[in-house]
PyMOL Python script that loads the backbone (N, CA, C, O; Angstrom):
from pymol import cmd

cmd.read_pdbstr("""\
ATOM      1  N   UNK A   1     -36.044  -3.909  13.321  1.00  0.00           N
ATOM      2  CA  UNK A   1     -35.122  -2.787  13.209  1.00  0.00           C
ATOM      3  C   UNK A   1     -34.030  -2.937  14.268  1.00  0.00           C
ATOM      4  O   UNK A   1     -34.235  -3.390  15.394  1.00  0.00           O
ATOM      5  N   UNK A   2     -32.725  -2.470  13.754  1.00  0.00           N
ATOM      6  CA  UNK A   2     -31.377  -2.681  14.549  1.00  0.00           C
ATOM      7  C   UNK A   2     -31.397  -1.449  15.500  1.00  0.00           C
ATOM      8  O   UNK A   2     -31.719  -0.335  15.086  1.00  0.00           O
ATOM      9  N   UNK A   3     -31.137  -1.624  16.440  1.00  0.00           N
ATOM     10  CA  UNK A   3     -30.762   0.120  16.944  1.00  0.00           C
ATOM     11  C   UNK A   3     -29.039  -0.479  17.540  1.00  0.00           C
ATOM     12  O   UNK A   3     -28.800  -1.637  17.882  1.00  0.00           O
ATOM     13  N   UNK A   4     -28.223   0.458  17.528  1.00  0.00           N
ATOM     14  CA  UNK A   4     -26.617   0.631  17.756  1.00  0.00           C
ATOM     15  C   UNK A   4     -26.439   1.880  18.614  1.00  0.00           C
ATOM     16  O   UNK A   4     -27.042   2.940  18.443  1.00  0.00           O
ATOM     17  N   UNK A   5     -25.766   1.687  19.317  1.00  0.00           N
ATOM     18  CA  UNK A   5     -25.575   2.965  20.423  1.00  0.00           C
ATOM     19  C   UNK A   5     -24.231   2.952  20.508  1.00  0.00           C
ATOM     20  O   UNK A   5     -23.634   1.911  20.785  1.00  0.00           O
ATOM     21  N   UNK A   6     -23.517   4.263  20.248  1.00  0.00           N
ATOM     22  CA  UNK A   6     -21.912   4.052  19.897  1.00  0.00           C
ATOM     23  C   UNK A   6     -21.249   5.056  20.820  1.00  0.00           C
ATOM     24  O   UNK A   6     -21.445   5.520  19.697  1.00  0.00           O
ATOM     25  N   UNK A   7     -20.747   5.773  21.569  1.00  0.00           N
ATOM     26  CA  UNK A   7     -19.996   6.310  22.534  1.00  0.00           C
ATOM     27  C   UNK A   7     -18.977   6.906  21.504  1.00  0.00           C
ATOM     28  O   UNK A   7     -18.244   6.099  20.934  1.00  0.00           O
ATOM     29  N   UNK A   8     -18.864   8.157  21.225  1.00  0.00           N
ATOM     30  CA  UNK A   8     -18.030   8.587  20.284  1.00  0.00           C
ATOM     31  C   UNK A   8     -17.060   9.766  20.530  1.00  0.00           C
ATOM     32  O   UNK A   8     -17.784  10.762  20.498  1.00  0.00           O
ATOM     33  N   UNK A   9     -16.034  10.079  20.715  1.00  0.00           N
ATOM     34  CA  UNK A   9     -14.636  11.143  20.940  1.00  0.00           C
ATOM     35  C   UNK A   9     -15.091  12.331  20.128  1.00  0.00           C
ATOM     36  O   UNK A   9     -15.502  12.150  18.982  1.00  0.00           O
ATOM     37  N   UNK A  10     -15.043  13.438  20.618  1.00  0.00           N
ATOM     38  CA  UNK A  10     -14.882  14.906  19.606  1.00  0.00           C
ATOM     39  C   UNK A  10     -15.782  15.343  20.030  1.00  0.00           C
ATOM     40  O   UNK A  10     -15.562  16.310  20.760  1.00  0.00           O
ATOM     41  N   UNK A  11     -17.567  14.845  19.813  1.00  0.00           N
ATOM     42  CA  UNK A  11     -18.623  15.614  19.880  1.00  0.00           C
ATOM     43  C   UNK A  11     -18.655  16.473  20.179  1.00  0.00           C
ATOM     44  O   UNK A  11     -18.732  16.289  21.394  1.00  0.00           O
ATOM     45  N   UNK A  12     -18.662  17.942  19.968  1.00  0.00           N
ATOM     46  CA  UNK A  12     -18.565  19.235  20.755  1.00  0.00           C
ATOM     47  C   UNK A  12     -19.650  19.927  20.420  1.00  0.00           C
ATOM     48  O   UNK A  12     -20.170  20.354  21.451  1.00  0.00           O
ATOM     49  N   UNK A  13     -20.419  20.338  19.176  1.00  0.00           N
ATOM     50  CA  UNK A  13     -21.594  21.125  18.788  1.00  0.00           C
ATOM     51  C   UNK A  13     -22.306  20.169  17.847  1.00  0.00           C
ATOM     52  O   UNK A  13     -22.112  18.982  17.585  1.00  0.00           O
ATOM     53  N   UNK A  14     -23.202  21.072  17.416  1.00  0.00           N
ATOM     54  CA  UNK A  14     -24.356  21.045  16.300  1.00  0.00           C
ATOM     55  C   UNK A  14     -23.239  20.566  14.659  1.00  0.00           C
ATOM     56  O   UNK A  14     -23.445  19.529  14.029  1.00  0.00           O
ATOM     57  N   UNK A  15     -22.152  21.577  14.288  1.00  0.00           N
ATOM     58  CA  UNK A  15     -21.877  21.014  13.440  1.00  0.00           C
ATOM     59  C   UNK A  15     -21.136  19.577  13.783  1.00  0.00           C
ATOM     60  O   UNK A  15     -21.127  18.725  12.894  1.00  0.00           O
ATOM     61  N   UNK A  16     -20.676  19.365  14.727  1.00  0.00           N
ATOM     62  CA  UNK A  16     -20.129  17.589  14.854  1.00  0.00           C
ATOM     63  C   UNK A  16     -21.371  16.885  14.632  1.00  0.00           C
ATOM     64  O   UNK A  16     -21.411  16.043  13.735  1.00  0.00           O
ATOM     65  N   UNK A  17     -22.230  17.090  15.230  1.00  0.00           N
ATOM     66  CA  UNK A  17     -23.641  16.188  14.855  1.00  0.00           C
ATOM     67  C   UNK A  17     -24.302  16.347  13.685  1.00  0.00           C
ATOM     68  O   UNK A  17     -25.168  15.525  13.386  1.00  0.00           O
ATOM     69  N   UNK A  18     -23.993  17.464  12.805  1.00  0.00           N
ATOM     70  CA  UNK A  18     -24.465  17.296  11.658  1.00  0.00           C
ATOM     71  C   UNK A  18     -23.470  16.761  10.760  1.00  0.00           C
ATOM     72  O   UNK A  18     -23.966  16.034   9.899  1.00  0.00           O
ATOM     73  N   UNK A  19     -22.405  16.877  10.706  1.00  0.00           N
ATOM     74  CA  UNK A  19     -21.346  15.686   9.756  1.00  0.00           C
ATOM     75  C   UNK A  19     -21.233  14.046  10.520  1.00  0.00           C
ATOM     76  O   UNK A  19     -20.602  13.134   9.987  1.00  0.00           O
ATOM     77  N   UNK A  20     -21.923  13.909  11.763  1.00  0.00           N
ATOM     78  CA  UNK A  20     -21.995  12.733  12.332  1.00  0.00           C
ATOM     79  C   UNK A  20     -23.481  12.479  10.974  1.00  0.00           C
ATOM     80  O   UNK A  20     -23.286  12.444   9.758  1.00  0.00           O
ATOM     81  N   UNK A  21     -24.578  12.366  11.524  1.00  0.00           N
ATOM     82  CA  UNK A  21     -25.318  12.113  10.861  1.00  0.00           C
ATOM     83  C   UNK A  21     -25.587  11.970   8.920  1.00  0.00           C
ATOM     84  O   UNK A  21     -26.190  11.190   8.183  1.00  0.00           O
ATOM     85  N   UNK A  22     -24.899  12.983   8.773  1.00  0.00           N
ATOM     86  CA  UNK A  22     -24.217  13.044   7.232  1.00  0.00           C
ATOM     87  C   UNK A  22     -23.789  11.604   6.482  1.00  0.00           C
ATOM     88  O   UNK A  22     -24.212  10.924   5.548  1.00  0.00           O
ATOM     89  N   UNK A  23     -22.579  11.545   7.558  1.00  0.00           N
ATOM     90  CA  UNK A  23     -21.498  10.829   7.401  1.00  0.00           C
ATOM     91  C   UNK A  23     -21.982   9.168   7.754  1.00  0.00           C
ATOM     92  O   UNK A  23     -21.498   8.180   7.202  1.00  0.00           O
ATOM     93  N   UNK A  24     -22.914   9.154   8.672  1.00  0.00           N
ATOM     94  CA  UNK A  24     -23.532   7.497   8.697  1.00  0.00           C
ATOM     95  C   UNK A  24     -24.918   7.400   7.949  1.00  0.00           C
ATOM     96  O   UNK A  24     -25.362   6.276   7.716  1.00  0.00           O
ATOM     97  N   UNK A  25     -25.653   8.566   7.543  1.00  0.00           N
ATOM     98  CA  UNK A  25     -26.440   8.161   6.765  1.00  0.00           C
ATOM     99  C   UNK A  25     -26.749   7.911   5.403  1.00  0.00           C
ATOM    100  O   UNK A  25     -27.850   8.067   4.875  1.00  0.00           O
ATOM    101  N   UNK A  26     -25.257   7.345   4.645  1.00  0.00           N
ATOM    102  CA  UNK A  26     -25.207   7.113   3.674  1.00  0.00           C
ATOM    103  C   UNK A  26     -24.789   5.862   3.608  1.00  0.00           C
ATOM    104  O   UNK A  26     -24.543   5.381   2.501  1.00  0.00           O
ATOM    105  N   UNK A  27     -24.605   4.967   4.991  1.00  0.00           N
ATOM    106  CA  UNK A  27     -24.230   4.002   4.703  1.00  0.00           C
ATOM    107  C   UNK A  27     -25.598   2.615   4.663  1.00  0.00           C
ATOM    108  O   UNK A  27     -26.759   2.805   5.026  1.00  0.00           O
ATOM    109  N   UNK A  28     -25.062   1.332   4.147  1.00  0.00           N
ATOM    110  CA  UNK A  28     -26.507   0.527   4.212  1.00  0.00           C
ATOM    111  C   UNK A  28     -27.095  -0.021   5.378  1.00  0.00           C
ATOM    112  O   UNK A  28     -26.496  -0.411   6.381  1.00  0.00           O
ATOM    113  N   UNK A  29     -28.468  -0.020   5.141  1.00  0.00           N
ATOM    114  CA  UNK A  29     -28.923  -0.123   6.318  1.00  0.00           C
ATOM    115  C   UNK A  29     -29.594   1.160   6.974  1.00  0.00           C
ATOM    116  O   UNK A  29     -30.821   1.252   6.947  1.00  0.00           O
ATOM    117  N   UNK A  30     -28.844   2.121   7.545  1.00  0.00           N
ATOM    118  CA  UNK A  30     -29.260   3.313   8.245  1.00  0.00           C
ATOM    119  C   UNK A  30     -30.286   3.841   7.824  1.00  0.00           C
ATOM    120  O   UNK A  30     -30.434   4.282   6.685  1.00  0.00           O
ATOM    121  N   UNK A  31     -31.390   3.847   9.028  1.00  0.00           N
ATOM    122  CA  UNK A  31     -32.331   4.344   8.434  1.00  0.00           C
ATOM    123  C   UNK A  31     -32.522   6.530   9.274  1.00  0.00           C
ATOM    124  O   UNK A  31     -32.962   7.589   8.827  1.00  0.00           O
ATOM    125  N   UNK A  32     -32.001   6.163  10.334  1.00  0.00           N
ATOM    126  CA  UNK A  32     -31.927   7.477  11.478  1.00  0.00           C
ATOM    127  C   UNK A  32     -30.989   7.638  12.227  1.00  0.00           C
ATOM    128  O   UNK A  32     -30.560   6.606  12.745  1.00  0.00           O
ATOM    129  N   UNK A  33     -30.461   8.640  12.502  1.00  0.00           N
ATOM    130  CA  UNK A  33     -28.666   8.615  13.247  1.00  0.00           C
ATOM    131  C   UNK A  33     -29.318   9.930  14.682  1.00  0.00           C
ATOM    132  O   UNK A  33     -29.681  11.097  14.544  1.00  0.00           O
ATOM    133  N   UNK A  34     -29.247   9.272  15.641  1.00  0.00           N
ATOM    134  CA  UNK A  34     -29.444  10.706  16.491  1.00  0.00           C
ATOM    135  C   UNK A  34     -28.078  10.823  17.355  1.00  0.00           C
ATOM    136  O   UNK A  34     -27.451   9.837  17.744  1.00  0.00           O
ATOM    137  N   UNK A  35     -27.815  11.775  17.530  1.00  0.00           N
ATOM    138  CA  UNK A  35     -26.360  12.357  18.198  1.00  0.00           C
ATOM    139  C   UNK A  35     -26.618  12.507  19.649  1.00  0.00           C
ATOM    140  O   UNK A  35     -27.408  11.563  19.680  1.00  0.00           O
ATOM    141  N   UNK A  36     -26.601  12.900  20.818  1.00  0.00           N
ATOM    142  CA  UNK A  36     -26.516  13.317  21.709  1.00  0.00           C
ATOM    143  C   UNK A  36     -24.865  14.109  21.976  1.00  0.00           C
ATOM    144  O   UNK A  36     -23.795  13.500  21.987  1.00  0.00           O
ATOM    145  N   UNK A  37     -24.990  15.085  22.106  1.00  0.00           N
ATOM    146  CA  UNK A  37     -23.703  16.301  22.159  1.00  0.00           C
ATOM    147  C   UNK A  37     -23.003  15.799  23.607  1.00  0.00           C
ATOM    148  O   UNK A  37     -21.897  15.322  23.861  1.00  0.00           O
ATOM    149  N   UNK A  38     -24.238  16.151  24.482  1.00  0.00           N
ATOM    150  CA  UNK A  38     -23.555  16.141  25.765  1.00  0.00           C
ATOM    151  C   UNK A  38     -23.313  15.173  26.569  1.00  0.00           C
ATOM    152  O   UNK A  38     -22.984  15.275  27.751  1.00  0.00           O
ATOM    153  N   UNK A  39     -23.504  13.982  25.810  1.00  0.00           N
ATOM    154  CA  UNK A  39     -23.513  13.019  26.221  1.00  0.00           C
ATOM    155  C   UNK A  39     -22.551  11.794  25.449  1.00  0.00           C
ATOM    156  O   UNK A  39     -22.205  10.702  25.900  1.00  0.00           O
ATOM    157  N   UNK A  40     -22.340  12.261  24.457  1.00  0.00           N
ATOM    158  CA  UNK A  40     -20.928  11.777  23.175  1.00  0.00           C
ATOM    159  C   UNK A  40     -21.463  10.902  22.211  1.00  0.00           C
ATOM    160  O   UNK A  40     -20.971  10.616  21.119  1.00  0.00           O
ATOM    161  N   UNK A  41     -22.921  10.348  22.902  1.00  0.00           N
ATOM    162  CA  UNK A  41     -23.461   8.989  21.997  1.00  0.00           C
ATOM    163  C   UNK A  41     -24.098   9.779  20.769  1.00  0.00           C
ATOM    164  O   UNK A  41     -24.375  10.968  20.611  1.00  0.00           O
ATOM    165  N   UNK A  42     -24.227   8.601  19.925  1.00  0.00           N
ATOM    166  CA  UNK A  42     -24.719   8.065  18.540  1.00  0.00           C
ATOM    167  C   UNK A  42     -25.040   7.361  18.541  1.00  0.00           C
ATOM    168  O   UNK A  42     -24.281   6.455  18.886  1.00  0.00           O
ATOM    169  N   UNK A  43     -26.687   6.920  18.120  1.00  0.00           N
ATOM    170  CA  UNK A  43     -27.859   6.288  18.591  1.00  0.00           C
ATOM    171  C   UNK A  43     -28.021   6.201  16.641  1.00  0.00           C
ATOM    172  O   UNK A  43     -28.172   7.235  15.991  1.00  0.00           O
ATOM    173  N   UNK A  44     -27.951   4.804  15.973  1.00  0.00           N
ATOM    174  CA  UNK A  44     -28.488   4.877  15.222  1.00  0.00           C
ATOM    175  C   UNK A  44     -28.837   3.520  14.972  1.00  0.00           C
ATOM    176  O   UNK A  44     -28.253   2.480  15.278  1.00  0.00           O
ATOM    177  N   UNK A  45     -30.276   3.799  14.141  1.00  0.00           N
ATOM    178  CA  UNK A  45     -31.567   2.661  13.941  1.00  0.00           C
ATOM    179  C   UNK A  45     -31.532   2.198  12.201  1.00  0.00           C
ATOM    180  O   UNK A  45     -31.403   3.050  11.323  1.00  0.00           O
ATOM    181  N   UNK A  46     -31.618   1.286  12.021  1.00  0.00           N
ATOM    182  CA  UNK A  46     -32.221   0.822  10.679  1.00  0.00           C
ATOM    183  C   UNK A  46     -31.931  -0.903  10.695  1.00  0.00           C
ATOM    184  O   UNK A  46     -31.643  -1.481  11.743  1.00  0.00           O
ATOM    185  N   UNK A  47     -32.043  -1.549   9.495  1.00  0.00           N
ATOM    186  CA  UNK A  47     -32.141  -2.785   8.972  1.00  0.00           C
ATOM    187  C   UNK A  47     -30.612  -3.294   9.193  1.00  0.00           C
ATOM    188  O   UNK A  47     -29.756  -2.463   8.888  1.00  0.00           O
ATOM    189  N   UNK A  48     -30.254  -4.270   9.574  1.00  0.00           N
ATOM    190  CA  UNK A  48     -29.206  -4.758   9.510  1.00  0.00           C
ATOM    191  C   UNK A  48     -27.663  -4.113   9.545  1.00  0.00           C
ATOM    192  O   UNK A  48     -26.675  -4.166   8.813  1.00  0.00           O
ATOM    193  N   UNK A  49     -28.011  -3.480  10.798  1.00  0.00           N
ATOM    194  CA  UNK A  49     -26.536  -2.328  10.688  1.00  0.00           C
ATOM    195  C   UNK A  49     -25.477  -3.436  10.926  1.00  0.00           C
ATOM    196  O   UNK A  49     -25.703  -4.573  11.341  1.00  0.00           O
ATOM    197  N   UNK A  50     -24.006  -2.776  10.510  1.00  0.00           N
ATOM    198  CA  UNK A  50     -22.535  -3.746  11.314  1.00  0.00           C
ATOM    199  C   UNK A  50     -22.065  -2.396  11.888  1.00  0.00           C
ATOM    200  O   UNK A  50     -21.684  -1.336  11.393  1.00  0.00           O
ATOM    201  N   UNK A  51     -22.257  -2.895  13.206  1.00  0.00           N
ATOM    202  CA  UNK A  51     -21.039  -2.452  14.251  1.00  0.00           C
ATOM    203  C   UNK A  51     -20.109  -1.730  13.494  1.00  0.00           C
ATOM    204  O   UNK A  51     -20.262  -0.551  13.176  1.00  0.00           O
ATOM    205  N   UNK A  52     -19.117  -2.449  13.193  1.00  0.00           N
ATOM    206  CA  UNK A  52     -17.768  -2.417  12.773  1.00  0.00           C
ATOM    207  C   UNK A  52     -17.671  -1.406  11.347  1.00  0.00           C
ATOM    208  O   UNK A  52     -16.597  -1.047  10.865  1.00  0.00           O
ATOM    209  N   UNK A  53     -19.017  -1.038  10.797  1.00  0.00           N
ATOM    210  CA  UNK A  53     -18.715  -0.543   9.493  1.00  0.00           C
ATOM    211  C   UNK A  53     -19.279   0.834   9.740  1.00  0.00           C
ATOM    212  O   UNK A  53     -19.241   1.731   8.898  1.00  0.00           O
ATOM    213  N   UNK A  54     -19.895   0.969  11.149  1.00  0.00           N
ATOM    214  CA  UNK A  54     -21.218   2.583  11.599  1.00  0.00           C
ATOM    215  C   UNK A  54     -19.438   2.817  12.151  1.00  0.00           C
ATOM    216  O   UNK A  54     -19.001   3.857  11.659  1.00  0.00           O
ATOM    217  N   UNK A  55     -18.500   2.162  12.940  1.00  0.00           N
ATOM    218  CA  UNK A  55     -17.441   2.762  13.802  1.00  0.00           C
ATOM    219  C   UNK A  55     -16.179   3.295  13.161  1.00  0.00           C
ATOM    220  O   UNK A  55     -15.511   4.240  13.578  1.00  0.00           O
ATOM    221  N   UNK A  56     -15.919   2.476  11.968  1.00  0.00           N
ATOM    222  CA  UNK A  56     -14.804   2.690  11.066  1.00  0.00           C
ATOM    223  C   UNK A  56     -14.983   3.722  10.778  1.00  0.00           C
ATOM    224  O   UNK A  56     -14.189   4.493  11.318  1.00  0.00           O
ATOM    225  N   UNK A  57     -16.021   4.393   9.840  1.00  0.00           N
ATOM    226  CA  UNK A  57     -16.906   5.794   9.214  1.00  0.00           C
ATOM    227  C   UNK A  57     -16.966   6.710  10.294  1.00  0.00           C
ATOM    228  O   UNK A  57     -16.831   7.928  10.175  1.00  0.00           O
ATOM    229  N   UNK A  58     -17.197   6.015  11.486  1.00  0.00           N
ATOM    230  CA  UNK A  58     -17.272   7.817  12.662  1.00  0.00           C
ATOM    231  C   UNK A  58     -15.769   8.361  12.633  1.00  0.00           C
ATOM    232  O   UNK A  58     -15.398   9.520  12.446  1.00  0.00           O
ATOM    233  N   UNK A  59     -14.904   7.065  12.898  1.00  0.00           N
ATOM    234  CA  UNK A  59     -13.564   7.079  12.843  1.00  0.00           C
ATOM    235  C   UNK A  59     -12.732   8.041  11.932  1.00  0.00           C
ATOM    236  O   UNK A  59     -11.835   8.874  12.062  1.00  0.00           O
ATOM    237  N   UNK A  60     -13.576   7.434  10.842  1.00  0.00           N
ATOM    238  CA  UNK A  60     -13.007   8.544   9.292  1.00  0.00           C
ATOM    239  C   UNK A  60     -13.071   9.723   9.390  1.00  0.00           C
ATOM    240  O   UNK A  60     -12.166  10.434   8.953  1.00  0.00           O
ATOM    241  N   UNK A  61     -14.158  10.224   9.990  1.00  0.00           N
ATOM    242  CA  UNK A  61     -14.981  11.530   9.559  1.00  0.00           C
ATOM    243  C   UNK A  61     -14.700  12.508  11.028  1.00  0.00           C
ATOM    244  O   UNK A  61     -15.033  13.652  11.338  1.00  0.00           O
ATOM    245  N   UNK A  62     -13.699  11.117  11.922  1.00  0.00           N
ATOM    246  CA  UNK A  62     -13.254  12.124  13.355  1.00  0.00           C
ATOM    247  C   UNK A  62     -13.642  11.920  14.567  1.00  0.00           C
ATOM    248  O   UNK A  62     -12.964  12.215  15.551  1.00  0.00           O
ATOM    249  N   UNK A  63     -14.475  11.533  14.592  1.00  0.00           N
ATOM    250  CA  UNK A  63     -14.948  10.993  15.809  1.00  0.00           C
ATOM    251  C   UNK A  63     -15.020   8.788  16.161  1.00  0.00           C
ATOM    252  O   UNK A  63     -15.794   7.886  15.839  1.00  0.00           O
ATOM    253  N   UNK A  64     -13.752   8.887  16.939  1.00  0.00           N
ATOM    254  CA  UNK A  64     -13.541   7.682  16.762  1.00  0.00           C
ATOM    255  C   UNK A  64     -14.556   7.277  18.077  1.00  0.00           C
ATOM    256  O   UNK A  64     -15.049   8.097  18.851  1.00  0.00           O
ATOM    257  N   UNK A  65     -14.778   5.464  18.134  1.00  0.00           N
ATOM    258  CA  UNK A  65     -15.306   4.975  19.136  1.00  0.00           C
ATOM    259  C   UNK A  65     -14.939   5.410  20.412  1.00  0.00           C
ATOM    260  O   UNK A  65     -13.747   5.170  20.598  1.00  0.00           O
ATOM    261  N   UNK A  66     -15.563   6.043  21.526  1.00  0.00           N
ATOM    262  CA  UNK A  66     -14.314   5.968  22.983  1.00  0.00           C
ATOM    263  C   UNK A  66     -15.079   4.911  23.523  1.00  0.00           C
ATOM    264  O   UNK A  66     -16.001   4.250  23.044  1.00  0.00           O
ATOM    265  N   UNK A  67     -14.349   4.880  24.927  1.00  0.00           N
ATOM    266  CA  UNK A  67     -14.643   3.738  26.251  1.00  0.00           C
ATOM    267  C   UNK A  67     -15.744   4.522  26.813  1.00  0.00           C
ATOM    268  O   UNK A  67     -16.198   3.621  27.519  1.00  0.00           O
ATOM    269  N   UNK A  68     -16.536   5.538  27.042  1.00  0.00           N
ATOM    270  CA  UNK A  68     -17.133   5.924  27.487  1.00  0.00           C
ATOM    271  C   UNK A  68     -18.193   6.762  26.998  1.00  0.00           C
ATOM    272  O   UNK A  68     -18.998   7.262  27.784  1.00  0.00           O
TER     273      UNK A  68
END
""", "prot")
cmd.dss("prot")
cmd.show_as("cartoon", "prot")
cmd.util.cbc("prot")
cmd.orient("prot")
């Protein structure tokens, strides 16, 4: 199992983490998306994730990659 840990812009409540999770768990691969609010990360686990395709989708949906 892959785990990805992504540092993400916006996070502010419960609903950002529930359209976070929404929004990457439809893609392939993903098997579990956990958010951390106060902390900005997105922690998600499954089979063969890409980087580049969990970041594009946070991107979409608003919450782009940050530096931190």
């Amino acid at each position: 199992m892959d785990t990805q840990t992504i540092h993400a812009s916006n996070i502010k409540c419960q609903g950002c983490a529930n359209a976070i999770r929404e929004g990457l768990s439809v893609l392939p691969g993903v098997e579990s998306v956990e958010v951390n609010i106060e902390g900005g990360q997105v922690t998600v686990q499954g089979a063969s994730l890409q980087r580049e395709l969990l970041t594009t989708k946070l991107a979409e949906i608003g919450y782009p990659e940050s530096d931190t």
